[in-house]
Steps between C-alpha positions, in 0.01 A plus 500: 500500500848414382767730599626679248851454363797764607831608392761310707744766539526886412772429246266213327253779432743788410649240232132411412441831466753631282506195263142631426647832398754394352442406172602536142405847496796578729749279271375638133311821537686717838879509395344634138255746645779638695744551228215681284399775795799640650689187674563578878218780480267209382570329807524715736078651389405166520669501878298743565153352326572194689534593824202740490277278207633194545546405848189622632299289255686179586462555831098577443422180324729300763264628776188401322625181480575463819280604659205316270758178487343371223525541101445818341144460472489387892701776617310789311151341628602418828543849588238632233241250383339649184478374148769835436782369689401122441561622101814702587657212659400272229608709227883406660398165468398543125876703455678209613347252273574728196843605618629158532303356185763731388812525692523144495547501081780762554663315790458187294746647249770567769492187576537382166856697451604354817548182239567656241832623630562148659467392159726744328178649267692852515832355425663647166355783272122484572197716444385511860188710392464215257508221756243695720264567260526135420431446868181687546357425122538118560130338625635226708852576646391882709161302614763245604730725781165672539386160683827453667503863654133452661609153612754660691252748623233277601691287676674740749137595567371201500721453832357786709647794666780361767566151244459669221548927418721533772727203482593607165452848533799444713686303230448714234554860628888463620541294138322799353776736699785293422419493130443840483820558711733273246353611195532859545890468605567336188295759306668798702833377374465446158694760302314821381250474771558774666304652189170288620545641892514866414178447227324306809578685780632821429259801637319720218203726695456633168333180376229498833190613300136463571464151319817388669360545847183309391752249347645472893123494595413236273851228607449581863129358491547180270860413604360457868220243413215764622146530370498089421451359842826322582591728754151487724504120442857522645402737769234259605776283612658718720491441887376812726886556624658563146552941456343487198655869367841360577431174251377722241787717508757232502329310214463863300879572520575092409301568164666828446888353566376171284410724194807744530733236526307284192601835275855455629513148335328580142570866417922495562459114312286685190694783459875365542397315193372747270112421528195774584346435817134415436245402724275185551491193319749645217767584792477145683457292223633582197781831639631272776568207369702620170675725793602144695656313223706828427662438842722243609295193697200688399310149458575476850370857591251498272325157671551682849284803368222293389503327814502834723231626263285156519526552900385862478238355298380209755509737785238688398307261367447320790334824646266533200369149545480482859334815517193279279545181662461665863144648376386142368601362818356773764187562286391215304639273768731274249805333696848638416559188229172523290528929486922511384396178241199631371577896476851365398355336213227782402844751450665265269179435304491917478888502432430330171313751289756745634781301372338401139416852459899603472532300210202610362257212567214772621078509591435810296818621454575580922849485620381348863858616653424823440128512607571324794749793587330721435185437667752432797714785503286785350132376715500227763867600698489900514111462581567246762773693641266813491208296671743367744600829689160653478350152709796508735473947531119488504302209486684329769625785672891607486494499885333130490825430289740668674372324816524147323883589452561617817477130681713387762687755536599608153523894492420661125655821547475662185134359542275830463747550205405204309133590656486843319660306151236244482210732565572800313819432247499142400147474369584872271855319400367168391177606307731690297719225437189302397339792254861563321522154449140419379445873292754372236234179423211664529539865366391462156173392654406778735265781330763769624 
């Protein structure tokens, strides 16, 4: 039996890690989010959700993938063979196909405005909403990027786990930092930014409500790539020495700092020009870039955010397609080349309809971005979250875990802690993150 690949170095895996959870959520939908519900409050409830949410599910899927070291699917049956847990674990493979098919489109269009500043597109008095609704409505140029983006994608995978993910995780993640680092002192010192700060950081308990702790709930559990399968396939790569608790906290607080320090960049820039911080695509793509040619060099600014926001974008797409390509290669027994080209391929294919369908070239009138998402965020990541901690508190046994954690040497010593969490709180916590999400869709059907 071949041996199965490992991370060459703790750091390799850490920036692995954290370019999976670091994504464009953290750039486009955090710094907003924070503003809206009560600035420094905001982040200091989701401190709180992450380290007791959070951290402990991280640190459950990386010890099912450890100790199964296979794919998702491997790792659930290896412990528990049953056609239950060979279905949870393929249901992450099923996310990752859907949430690339569409993450790739967006990405695509990131990398897109990386030329168009080199090109001067914003220069002058230009409709930027204009110009991106150009973008997305055209047939042929989005499909374009889209093809670019999972070319980039596929081959990083395509080149394994030491040649490959970690090589550039280890590019990427300090030009991630640095970015971040260089845009955010030129947006701190813009004049009338100071405005932006207070708006983003300033605390308001007043504005902690019900909805926005399950906002918190909600950010904690997608911005940390958990429920898809990245972070078991990850896990399976870990040698027996590595403290896995101590790697999930450290890649936890990297995601947390990344997104904080994203909102220093955009919200000062938006407001010391006079614009309403939005959220999403609006804010990145059509906010943004009128806010960068209001500045001096902002052609040169504006390229630089594209690229830090086409890097987010890579990082954690990498995760989403290894986490497929490691299942064809454990379970149907392809070699590393024929899985990333093939299931490479497959997501572009997919990524087509979802592209068309934003400018309104549609089977039966379905936007596939946002049925993709959905089915994503509202079903298949909450549920596998949920299914996650009740294999790794019941099924497998949370003293089975907390033995697999506890090799050479490593002491867990909040251990019956995160014990009592994953037995008793976590499953409670995450079906209700997966009803108040779902009972939206589905409440006009139910006969009460």
């Amino acid at each position: 039996m071949e041996k199965r690949e490992q991370w060459g170095s703790r750091l390799g895996f850490i920036f692995a890690a954290a370019g999976s959870a670091i994504g464009l959520g953290n750039i486009w939908r955090f710094p907003t989010r924070v503003g809206e519900n009560g600035g420094g409050a905001f982040v200091l409830i989701y401190l709180l959700i992450m380290f007791a949410i959070g951290i402990p599910v991280m640190i459950s899927e990386f010890v099912v993938g450890r100790k199964g070291q296979k794919n998702i699917v491997g790792s659930f049956t290896s412990i528990k063979n049953t056609p239950l847990w060979y279905g949870v674990g393929f249901m992450g493979v099923l996310s990752g196909f859907l949430i690339l098919s569409f993450y790739s489109v967006v990405a695509g269009w990131g990398v897109s405005y990386i030329f168009k500043f080199i090109t001067g597109t914003f220069t002058g008095n230009v409709d930027t909403t204009e110009i991106f609704i150009g973008l997305i409505t055209d047939p042929i140029q989005p499909l374009f990027w889209h093809l670019v983006f999972m070319g980039m994608t596929t081959y990083i995978v395509l080149k394994g786990i030491g040649g490959g993910i970690e090589k550039y995780s280890k590019l990427l993640m300090p030009a991630l930092l640095g970015l971040l680092v260089l845009l955010a002192i030129r947006s701190l010192t813009l004049s009338g930014a100071w405005e932006g700060v207070v708006w983003y950081l300033k605390p308001d308990f007043s504005a902690i409500t019900t909805e926005t702790i399950l906002a918190s709930l909600g950010q904690v559990f997608f911005s940390l790539s958990l429920g898809m399968g990245a972070m078991i396939t990850y896990g399976s790569y870990l040698s027996k020495k590595e403290d896995i608790p101590v790697n999930a906290l450290l890649i936890s607080l990297a995601d947390l700092f990344i997104a904080v320090l994203a909102g220093f960049i955009i919200i000062p820039a938006v407001f010391a020009f006079g614009f309403e911080p939005g959220a999403g695509a609006g804010l990145v793509f059509m906010t943004l870039p009128a806010v960068f040619e209001a500045m001096p060099f902002g052609s040169i600014f504006g390229f630089l955010f594209f690229v830090l926001l086409t890097i987010a974008a890579l990082t954690s797409a990498i995760s989403f397609l290894e986490a497929v390509v490691a299942y064809f290669i454990d379970e149907v027994k392809w070699d590393r080349k024929k899985a990333t080209l093939i299931i490479g391929t497959i997501i572009f294919l997919m990524g087509v309809p979802v592209s068309l369908s934003q400018g309104g070239i549609t089977i039966a009138n379905i936007d596939f971005l946002d049925l993709f998402d959905n089915i994503t965020a509202l079903v298949f990541l909450p549920l596998g979250g949920l299914m996650t901690v009740i294999f790794v508190g019941w099924v497998w046994g949370g003293k089975n875990a907390l033995s697999e954690i506890e090799q050479e040497g490593v002491k867990f010593k909040l251990g019956n802690a995160w014990l009592f969490l994953v037995k008793y709180i976590l499953p409670v916590v995450l079906f209700y993150i997966l009803a108040s999400g779902l009972y939206p869709v589905i409440k006009d059907y139910l006969p009460f």
